[in-house]
C-alpha positions in Angstrom: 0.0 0.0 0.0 1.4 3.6 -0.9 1.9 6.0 1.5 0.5 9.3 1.1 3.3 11.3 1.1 4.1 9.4 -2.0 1.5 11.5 -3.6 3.5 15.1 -2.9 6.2 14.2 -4.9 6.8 16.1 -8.2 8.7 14.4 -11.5 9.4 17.0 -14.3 10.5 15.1 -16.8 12.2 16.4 -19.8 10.0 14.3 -22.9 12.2 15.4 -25.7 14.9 13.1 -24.3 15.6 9.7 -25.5 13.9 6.9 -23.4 16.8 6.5 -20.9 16.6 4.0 -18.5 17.5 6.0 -15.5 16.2 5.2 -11.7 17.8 6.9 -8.1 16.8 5.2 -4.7 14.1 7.1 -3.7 15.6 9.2 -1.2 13.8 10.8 2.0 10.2 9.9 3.0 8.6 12.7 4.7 9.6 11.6 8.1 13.4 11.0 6.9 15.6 8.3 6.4 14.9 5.3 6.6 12.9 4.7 3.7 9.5 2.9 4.3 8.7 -0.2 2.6 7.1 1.3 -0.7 11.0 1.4 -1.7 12.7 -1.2 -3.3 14.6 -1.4 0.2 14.8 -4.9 2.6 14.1 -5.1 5.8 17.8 -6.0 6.1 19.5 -2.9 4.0 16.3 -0.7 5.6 16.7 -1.3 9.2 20.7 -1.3 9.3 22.0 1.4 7.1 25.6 1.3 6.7 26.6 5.0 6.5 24.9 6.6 9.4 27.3 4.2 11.6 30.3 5.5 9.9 31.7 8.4 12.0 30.5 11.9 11.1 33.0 14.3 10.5 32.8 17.9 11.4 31.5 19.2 8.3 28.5 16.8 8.0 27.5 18.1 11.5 28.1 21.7 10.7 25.7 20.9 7.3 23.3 19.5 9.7 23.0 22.2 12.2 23.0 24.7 9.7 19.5 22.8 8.2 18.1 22.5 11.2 18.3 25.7 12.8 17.0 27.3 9.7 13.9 25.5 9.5 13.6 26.0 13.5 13.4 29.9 12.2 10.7 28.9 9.8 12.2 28.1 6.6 11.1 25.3 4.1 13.0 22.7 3.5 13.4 20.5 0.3 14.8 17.4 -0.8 15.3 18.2 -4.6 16.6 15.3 -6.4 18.1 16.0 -10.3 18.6 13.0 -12.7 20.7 14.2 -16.1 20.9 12.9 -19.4 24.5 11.3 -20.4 27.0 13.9 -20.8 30.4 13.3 -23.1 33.7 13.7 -21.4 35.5 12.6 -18.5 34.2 12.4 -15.2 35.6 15.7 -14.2 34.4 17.4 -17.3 30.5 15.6 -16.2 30.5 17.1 -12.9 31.3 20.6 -13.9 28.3 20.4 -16.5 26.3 19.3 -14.3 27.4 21.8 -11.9 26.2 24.6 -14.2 23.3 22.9 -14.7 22.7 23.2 -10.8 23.9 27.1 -11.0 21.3 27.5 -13.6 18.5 26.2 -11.5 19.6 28.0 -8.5 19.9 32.0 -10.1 16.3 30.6 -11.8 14.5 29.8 -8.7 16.6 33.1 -6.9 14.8 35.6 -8.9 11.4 33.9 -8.0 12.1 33.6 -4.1 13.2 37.8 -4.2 12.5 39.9 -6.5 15.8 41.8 -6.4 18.4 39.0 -5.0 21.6 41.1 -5.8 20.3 43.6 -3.2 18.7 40.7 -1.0 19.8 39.9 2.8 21.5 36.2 2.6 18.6 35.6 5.1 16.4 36.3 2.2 17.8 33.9 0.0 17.4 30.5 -0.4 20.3 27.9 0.7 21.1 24.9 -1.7 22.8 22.1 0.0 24.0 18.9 -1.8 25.6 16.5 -2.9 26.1 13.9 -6.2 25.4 10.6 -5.5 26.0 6.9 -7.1 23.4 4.3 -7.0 23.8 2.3 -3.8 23.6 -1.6 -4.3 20.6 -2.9 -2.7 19.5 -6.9 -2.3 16.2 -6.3 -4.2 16.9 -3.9 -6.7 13.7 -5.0 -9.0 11.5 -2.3 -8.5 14.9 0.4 -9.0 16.8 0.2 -12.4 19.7 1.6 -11.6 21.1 5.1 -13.2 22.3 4.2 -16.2 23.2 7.7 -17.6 27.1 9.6 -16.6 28.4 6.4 -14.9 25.1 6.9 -12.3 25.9 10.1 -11.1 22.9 11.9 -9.8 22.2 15.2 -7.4 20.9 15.6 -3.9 20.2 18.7 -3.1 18.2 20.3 0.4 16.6 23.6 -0.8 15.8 26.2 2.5 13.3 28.6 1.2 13.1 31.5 3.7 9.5 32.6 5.5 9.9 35.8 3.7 10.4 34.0 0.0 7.8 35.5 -2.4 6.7 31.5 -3.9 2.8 30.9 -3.8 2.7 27.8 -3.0 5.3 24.8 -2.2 8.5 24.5 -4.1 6.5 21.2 -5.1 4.0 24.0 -7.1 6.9 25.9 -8.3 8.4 23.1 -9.6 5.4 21.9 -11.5 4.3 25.1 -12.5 7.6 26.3 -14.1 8.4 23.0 -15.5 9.5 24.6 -19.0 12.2 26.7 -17.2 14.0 23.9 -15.9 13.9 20.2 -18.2 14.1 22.2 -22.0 15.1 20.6 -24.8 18.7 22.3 -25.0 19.9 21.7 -21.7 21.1 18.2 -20.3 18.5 18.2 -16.9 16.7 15.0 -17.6 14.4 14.8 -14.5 13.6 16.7 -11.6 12.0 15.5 -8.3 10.9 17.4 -5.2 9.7 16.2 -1.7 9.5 18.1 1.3 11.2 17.3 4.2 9.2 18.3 7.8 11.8 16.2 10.0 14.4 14.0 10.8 16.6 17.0 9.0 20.2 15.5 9.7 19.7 11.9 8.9 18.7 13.3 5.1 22.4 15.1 5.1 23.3 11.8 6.2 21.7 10.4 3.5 22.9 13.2 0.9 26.6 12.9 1.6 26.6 8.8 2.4 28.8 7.8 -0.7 31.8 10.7 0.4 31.6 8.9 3.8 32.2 5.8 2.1 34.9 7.4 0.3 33.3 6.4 -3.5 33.1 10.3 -4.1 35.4 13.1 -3.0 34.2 15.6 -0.5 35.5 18.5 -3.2 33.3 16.5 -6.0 30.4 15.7 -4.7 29.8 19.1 -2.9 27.4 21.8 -4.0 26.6 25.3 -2.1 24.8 27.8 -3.7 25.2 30.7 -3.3 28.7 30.9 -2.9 28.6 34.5 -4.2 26.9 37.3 -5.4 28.1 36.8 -9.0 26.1 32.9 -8.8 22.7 35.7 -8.6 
């Protein structure tokens, strides 16, 4: 039987691409990690996550705290997944596409959070937290094709929206609404999903940055920040 927060997510899918077979592990549920059993999880794999044992370093609590005490001042928070379409080049030369692919997205959604961001507070702006990601084996894995595109690579990103953002409506809304901005023909974003997150805030990090805990990713490749600086407005 579904849940029902199955129902609030958001796929904007780009329908001019070819028909890639390209799947993620469905990230966060609404309450956090650990997925419920609509996933393509075990009981096994669901009930004794590997990377949440694995020690947490500073940074990962400092991402943490930094989530959690803006959405304990009111912000919305996000879980904004981004599948892309295969890329030529070198792993290196992926990630920086994808990269500005992200940037793109972010100084998109800026202008429709504040209406003048270059001249915004960075309280008034919204935070972009994330991290790419490789598919994760998993014992049953025949409800999840894995990623097939760019070697699996894939993006996690939390999106804080401040209380003061100018949205009407959810990001979820935004995201559907403005689907043409986003997934277009000329650019490689092959799917977008959206969830929001209400708790269990710093097992999602967690869950974002698992694969640079288990050292398959560097921490200086799989990390994205946004904004980094007034020029990414």
């Amino acid at each position: 039987m579904r849940h029902a927060t199955d129902r609030i997510w958001s796929t904007i899918a780009n329908n001019h691409q070819p028909n890639i077979s390209s799947h993620i592990d469905h990230p966060i549920r609404q309450a956090g990690y650990p997925p419920d059993q609509s996933t393509d999880e075990t009981n096994s794999t669901r009930d004794k996550p590997d990377y949440p044992s694995l020690p947490k370093p500073d940074w990962l609590r400092g991402y943490a705290q930094l989530v959690t005490d803006r959405v304990s001042e009111g912000w919305s928070c996000y879980m904004v997944t981004i599948l892309f379409s295969q890329l030529p080049g070198s792993r290196q030369a992926i990630l920086h596409r994808m990269r500005d692919e992200v940037a793109r997205v972010y100084s998109t959604l800026v202008t429709d959070v504040h209406r003048k961001p270059k001249n915004a507070r960075p309280g008034q702006l919204p935070v972009l937290i994330g991290a790419f990601d490789l598919p994760v084996y998993k014992v049953d894995r025949s409800n999840a094709p894995p990623v097939r595109c760019n070697g699996g690579l894939h993006l996690h990103t939390l999106v804080l929206i401040p209380p003061s953002a100018r949205l009407k409506g959810s990001l979820v809304d935004y995201f559907q609404d403005k689907q043409d901005l986003y997934v277009r023909l000329d650019k490689p974003i092959q799917r977008i999903h959206v969830q929001p997150i209400v708790d269990g805030h710093d097992r999602v990090v967690d869950y974002m940055f698992k694969n640079v805990l288990r050292r398959r990713l560097s921490y200086d490749d799989a990390l994205v920040v946004l904004p980094r600086s007034r020029t990414e407005l």
